[in-house]
C-alpha positions as CSV (number, residue, x, y, z in Angstrom):
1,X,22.0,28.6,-19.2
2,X,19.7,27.8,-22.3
3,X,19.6,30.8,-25.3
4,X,16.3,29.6,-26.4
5,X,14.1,32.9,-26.4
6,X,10.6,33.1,-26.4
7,X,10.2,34.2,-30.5
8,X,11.9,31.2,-31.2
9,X,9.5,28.7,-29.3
10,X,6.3,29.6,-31.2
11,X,7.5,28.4,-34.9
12,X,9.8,25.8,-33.4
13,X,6.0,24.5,-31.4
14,X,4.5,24.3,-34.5
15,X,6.7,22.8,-36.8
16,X,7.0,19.6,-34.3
17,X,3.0,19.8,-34.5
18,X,2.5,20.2,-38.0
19,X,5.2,17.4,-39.1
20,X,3.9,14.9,-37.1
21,X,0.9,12.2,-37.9
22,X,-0.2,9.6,-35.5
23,X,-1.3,6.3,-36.5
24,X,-4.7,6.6,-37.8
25,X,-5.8,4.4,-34.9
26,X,-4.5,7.1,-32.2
27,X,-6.1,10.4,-33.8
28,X,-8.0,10.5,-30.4
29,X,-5.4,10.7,-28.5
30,X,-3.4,13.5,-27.6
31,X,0.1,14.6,-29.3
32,X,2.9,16.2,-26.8
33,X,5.4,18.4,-28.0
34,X,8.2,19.9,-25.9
35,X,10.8,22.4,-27.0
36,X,14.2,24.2,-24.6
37,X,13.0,27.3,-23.3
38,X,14.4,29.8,-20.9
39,X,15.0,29.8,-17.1
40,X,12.8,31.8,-15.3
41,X,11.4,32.1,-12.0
42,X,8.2,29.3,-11.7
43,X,6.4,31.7,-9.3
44,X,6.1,34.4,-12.2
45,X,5.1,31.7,-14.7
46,X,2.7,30.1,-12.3
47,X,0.9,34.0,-12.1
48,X,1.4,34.4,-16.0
49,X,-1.8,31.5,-15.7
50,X,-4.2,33.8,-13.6
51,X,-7.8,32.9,-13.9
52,X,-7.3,29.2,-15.5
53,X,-6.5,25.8,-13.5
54,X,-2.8,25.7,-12.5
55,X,-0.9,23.7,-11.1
56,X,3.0,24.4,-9.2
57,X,5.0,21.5,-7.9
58,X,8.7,23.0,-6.8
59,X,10.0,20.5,-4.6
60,X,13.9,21.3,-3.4
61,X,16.4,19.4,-5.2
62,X,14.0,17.4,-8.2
63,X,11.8,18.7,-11.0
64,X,9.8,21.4,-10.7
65,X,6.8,22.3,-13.2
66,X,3.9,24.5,-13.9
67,X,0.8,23.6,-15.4
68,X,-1.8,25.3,-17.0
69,X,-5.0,24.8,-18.7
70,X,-6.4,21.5,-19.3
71,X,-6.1,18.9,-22.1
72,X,-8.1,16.1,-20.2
73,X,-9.0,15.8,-16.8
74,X,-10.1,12.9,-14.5
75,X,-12.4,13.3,-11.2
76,X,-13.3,10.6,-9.0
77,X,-15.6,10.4,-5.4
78,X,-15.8,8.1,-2.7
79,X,-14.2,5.0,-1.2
80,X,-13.0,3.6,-4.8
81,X,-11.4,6.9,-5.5
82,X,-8.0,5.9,-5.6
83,X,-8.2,2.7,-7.9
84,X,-10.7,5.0,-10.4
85,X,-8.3,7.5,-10.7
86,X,-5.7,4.8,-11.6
87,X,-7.4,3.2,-14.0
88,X,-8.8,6.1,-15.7
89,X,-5.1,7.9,-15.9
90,X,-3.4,4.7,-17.2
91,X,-6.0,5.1,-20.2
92,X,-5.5,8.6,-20.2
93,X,-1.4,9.0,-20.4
94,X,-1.5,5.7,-22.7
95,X,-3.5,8.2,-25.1
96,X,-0.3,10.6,-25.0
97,X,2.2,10.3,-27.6
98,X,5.3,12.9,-27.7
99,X,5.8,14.6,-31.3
100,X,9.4,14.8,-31.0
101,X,12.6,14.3,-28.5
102,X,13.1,16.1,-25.5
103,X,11.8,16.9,-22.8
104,X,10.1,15.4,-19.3
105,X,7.8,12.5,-20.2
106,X,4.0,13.2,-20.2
107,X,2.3,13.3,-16.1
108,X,-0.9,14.8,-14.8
109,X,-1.2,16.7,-11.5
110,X,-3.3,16.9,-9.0
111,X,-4.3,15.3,-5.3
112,X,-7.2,14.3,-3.4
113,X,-9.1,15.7,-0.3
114,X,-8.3,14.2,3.2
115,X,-11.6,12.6,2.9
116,X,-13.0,10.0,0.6
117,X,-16.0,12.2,-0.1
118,X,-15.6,15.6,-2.5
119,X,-15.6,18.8,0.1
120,X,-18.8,20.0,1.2
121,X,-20.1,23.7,1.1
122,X,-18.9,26.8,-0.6
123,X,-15.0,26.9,1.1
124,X,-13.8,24.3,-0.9
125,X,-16.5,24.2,-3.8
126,X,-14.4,23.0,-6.9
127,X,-11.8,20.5,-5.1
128,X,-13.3,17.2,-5.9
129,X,-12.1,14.4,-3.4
130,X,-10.0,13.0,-6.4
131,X,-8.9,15.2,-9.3
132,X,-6.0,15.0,-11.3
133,X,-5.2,17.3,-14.9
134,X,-3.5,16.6,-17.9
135,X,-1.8,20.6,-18.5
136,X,-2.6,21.8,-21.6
137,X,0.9,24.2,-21.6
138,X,3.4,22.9,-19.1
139,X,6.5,24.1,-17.9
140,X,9.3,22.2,-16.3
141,X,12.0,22.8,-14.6
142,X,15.4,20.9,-14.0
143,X,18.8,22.4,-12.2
144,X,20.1,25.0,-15.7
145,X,17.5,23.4,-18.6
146,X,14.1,24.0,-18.6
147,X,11.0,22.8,-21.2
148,X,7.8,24.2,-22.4
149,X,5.1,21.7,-23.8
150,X,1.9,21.4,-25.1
151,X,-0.3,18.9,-25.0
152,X,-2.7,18.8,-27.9
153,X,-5.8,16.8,-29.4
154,X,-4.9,14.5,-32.3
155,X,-7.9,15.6,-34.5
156,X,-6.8,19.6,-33.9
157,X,-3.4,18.7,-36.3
158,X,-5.7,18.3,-39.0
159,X,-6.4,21.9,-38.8
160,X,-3.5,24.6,-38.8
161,X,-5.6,27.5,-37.5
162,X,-5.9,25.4,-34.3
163,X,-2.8,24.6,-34.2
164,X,-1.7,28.3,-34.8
165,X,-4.1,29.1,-31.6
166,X,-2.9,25.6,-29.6
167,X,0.9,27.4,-30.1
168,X,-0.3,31.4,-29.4
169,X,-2.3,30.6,-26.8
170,X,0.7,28.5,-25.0
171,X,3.0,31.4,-25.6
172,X,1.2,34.2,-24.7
173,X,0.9,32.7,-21.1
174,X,5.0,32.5,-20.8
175,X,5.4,35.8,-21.6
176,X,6.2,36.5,-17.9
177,X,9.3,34.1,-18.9
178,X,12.0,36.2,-18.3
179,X,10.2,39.1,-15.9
180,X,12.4,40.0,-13.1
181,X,11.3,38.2,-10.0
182,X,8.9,40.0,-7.8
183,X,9.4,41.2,-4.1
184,X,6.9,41.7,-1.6
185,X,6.4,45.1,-0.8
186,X,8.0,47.3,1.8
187,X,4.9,47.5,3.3
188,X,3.2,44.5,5.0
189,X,-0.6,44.4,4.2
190,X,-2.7,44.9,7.1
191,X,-4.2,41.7,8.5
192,X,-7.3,40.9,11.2
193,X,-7.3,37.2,12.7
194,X,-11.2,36.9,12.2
195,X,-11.7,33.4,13.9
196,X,-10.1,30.2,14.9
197,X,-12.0,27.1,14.1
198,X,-12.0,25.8,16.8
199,X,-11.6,28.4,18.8
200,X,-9.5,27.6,22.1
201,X,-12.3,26.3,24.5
202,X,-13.4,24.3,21.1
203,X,-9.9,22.8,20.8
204,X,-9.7,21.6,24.7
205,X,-12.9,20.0,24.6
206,X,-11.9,18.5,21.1
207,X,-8.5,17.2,22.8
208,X,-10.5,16.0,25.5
209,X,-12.6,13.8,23.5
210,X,-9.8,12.8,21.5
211,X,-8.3,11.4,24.9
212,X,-11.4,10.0,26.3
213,X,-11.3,7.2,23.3
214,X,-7.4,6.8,23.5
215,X,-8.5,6.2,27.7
216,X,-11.0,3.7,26.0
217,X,-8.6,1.7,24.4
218,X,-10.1,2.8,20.8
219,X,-7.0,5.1,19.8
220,X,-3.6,5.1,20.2
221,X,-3.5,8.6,18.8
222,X,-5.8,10.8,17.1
223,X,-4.4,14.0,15.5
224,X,-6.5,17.8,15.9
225,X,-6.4,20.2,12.9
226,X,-7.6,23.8,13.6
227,X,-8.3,26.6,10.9
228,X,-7.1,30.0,11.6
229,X,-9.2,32.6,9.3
230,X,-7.3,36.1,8.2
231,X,-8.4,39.1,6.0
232,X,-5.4,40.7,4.3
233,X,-6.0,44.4,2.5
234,X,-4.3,44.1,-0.1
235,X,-3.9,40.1,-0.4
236,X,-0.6,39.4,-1.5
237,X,-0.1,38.3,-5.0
238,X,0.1,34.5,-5.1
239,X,3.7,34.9,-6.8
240,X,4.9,37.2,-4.0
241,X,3.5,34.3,-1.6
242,X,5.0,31.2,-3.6
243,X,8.4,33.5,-3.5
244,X,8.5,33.8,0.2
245,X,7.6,30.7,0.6
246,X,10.9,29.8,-1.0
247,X,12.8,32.0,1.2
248,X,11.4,31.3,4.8
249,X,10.9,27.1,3.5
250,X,13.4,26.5,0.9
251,X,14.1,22.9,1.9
252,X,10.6,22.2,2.0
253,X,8.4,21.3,-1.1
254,X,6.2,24.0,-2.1
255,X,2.9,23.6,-4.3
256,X,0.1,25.5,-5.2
257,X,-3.2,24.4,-6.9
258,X,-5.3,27.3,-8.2
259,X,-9.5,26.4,-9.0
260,X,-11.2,29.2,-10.4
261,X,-11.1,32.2,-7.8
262,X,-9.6,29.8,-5.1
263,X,-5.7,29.2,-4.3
264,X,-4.5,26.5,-2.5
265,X,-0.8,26.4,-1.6
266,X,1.6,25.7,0.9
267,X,5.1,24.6,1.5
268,X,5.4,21.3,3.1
269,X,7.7,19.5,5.3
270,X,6.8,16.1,4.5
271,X,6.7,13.9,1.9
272,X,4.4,10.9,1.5
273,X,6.1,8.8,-1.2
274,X,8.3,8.7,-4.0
275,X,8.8,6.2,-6.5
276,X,11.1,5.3,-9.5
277,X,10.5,1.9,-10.8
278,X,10.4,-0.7,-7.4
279,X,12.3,2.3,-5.5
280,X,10.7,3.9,-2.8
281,X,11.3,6.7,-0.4
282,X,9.1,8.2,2.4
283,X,9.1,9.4,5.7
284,X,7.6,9.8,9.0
285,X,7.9,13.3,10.5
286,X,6.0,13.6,13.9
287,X,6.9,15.3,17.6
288,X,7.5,19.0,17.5
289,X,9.5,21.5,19.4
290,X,10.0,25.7,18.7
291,X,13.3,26.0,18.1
292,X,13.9,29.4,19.4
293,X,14.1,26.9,22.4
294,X,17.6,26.0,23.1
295,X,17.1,23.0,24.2
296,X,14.2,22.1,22.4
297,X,16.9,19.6,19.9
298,X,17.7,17.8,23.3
299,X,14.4,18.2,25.2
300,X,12.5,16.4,21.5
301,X,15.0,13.3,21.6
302,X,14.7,12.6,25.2
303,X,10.8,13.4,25.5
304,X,8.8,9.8,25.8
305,X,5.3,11.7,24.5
306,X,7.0,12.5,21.0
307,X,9.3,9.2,20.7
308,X,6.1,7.2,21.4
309,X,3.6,9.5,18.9
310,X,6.9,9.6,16.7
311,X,6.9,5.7,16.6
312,X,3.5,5.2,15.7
313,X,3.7,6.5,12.8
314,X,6.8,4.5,11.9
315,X,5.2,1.2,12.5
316,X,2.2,2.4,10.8
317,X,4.1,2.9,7.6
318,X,6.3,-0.3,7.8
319,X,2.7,-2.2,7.9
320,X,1.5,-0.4,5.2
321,X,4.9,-1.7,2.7
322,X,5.4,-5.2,4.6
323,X,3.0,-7.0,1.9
324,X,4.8,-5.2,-0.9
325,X,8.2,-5.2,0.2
326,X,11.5,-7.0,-0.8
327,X,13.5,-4.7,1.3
328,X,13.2,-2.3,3.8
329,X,14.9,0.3,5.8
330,X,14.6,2.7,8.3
331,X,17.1,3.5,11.5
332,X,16.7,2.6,14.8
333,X,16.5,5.9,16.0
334,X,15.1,9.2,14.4
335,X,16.7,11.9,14.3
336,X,15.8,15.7,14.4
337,X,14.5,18.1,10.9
338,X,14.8,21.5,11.6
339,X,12.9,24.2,10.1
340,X,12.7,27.7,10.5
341,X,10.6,28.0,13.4
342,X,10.1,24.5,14.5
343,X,11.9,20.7,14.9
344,X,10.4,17.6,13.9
345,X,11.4,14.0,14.5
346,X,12.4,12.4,11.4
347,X,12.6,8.8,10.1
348,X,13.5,8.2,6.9
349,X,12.1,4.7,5.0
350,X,13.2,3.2,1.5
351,X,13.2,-0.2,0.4
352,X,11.9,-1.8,-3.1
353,X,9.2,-3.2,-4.4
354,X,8.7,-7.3,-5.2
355,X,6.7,-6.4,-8.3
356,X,5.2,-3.5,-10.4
357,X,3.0,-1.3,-8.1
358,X,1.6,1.9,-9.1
359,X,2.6,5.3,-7.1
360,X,-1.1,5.3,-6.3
361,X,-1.6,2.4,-4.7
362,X,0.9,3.3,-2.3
363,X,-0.7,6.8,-1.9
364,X,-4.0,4.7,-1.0
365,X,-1.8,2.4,1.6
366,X,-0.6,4.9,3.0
367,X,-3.3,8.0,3.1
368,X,-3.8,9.1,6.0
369,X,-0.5,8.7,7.7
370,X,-0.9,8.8,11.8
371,X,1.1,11.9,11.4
372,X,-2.2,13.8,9.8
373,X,-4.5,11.2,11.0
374,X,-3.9,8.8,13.9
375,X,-3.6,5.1,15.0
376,X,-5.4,3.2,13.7
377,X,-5.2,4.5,10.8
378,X,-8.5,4.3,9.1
379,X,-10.4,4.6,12.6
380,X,-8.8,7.3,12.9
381,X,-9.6,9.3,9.8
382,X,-13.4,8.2,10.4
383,X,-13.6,9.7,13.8
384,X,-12.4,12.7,12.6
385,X,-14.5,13.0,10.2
386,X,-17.6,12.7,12.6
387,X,-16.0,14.9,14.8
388,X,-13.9,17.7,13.7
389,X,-16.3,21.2,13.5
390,X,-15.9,20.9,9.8
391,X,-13.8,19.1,6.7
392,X,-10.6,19.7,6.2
393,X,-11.0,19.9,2.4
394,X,-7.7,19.5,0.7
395,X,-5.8,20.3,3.7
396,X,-3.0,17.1,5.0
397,X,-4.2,15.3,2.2
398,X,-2.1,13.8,-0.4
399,X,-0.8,15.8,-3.8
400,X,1.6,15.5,-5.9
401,X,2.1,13.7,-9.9
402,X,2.1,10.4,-11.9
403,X,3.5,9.4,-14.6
404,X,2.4,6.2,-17.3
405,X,5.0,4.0,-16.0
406,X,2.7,4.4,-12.5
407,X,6.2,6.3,-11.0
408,X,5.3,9.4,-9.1
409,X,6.0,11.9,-6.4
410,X,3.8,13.2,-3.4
411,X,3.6,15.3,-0.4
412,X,1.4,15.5,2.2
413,X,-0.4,19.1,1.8
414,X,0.7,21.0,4.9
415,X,1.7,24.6,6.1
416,X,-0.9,25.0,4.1
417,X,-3.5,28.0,3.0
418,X,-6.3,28.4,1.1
419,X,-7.0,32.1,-0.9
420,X,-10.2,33.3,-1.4
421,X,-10.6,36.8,-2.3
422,X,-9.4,38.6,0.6
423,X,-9.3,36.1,3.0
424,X,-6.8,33.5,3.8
425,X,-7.8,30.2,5.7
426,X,-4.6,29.3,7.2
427,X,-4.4,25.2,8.5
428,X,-2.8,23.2,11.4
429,X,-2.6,20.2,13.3
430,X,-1.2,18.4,16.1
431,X,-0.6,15.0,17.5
432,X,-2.8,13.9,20.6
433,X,-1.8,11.3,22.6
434,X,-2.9,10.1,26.5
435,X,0.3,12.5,27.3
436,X,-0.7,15.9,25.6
437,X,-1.5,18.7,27.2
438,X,-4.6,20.7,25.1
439,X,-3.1,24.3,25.9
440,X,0.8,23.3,24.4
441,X,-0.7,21.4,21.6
442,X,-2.5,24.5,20.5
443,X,0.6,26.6,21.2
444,X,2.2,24.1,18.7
445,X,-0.4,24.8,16.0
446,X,0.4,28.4,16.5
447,X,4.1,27.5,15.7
448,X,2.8,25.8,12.7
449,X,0.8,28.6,11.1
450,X,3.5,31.1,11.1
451,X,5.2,29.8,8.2
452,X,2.3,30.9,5.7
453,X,1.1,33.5,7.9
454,X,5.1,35.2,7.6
455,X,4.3,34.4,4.1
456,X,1.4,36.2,3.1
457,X,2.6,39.1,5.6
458,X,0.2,39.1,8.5
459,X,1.0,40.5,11.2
């Protein structure tokens, strides 16, 4: 446990400021500082940012960190969004130099929306199809240490009252530090499912189509996302949510991603990719089962329907790496992840790289997986973009962080909600394939929802 207290960050901050000076060639760039700080809970410091951009990535068992604020940002639409964001955050975190030791190396946050172009109306107004930020005040996480930085403009060093308001304005938001960690209250708020979009007889007719073009020969598999709208009175504070999140999903990776009055956040199952120099991990995670069922571990591994959607998201990802791949592997068979209320087949692939490749080129090969999207892959996502009653936003899309080495983690955004006001828009798909049946697949979804939905307390 660290003894670093919070009056001791502010002069220790500016002191690492003050006594630093770039090269005159780099005073527009930005200077990060990082100093010990205390342990404390990341949902309270996440809350501490209420009513700026922030950013929580608190995956089990690796880093976790809050962001707030931002020192730069880069936004990017359409087809070209991933190699624009690539470029432009190279230039970006090469303009980052750290004023001091310690501390994680400089990243930006962010994701991108499932489709190429930015979100249309006013649900998601303010997620951009590509949008990653440089955090002005960061805080990050690691087993018993923990960091606070900011990230500064060059040309603000030159002036000490803006470094004095650079230092109290990163301070005043961790004084939820060392708060004790919040319950939810006794009493549940009262919720009202106000729609399903689709609703039931919209979801058949939608599976039906879906199964018409796999009949065709256009699809092997095309998967259905549904949107399950709640008022809460009161809505739950979004520490209270992130906290039971990490109760009822603890193995899972949970994130949120706040834009003005809008939350998004979630805890998800799956990850898309890791990667540490030519290292890389990811997953396929597809064919589901209640497990309140007893035999829903032995019914998953014997049933043909999952083991064949199950596999074509396998082979999709081995295409994806075979052109970048020295090695790769994966077992023969998958076995099963359980989660609290539901079991997945699981398939874990690694291998390495043959040469330098940046985390978001492999988000790009691999966005959208046929677990969120189908087979083919791109076919897929188009058809469901033409088809589905409306976008799904930032919903199974990819987010996550990169560093300037081009190393980087990422999830795929699932058991997911967004928050506006009052209301939560609670998301969930499913797998169609020839086999499915339209009235279990939506029975799955309601599986699904009822992580975030025990979450935010509906009943």
């Amino acid at each position: 446990m660290q003894s670093a207290s919070l009056s001791h960050l502010a002069p220790q901050l500016s002191r690492a400021l003050e006594g630093w000076r770039p090269p005159r060639a780099q005073e527009d760039g930005f200077a990060l500082v990082s100093v010990p700080a205390p342990l404390a809970p990341l949902e309270n410091v996440f809350a501490a940012g209420q009513g700026e951009h922030s950013f929580l990535w608190a995956p089990s068992g690796s880093t976790q960190f809050v962001g707030q604020g931002v020192a730069a940002e880069v936004i990017a639409d359409g087809e070209e969004r991933f190699s624009r964001v690539r470029i432009e955050l190279q230039a970006l975190l090469d303009r980052v130099k750290c004023a001091g030791d310690g501390g994680p190396s400089p990243r930006v946050f962010g994701g991108f929306s499932f489709h190429p172009e930015a979100p249309s109306g006013p649900l998601w107004e303010g997620f951009h199809a590509a949008h990653f930020v440089l955090p002005r005040t960061c805080y990050a996480r690691a087993q018993d240490q923990a960091w606070v930085s900011l990230c500064v403009r060059v040309g603000d060093l030159n002036e000490p009252t803006l470094v004095r308001e650079h230092v109290g304005h990163g301070i005043a938001w961790l004084e939820g530090l060392m708060a004790r960690r919040v319950s939810l209250p006794a009493a549940p708020p009262a919720s009202l499912r106000i729609s399903n979009v689709p609703d039931l007889d919209g979801w058949q007719r939608l599976v039906a189509a879906i199964q018409n073009e796999i009949a065709a020969g256009r699809f092997q598999k095309i998967v259905a996302a549904r949107r399950a709208v709640c008022r809460l009175d009161p809505m739950p504070a979004p520490q209270q949510v992130l906290e039971r999140l990490g109760e009822i999903a603890g193995d899972c990776a949970r994130f949120a991603v706040r834009r003005g009055d809008k939350l998004f956040l979630g805890a998800t199952p799956e990850w898309l990719i890791r990667k540490q120099g030519n290292g890389f991990q990811t997953e396929a995670l597809a064919g589901s089962r209640s497990s309140r069922d007893p035999d829903a571990e032995r019914e998953l591994l014997s049933s043909q329907k999952d083991l064949r959607e199950h596999s074509l998201v396998v082979e999709e990802i081995l295409r994806a790496f075979e052109p970048l791949t020295n090695e790769i592997g994966t077992p023969q068979r998958p076995a099963i992840r359980r989660l609290r209320d539901i079991l997945h087949l699981h398939t874990p692939i690694a291998g390495s790289l043959r040469e330098a490749t940046d985390v978001l080129d492999l988000v790009e090969r691999l966005h959208p997986t046929p677990a969120v999207g189908g087979a083919p892959r791109l076919g897929a996502q188009r058809w469901i973009a033409e088809h589905e009653p409306e976008k799904r936003g930032w919903y199974a899309s990819p987010v996550g962080w990169v560093d300037r080495a081009g190393d980087g983690e990422f999830v795929v955004a699932l058991r997911s909600a967004l928050l506006v006001d009052n209301v939560a828009h609670i998301f969930a798909g499913a797998g169609i394939v020839a086999e499915s049946d339209a009235d279990l697949e939506f029975r799955e979804t309601e599986l699904k929802l009822a992580a975030m939905s025990n979450a935010l307390g509906a009943t």
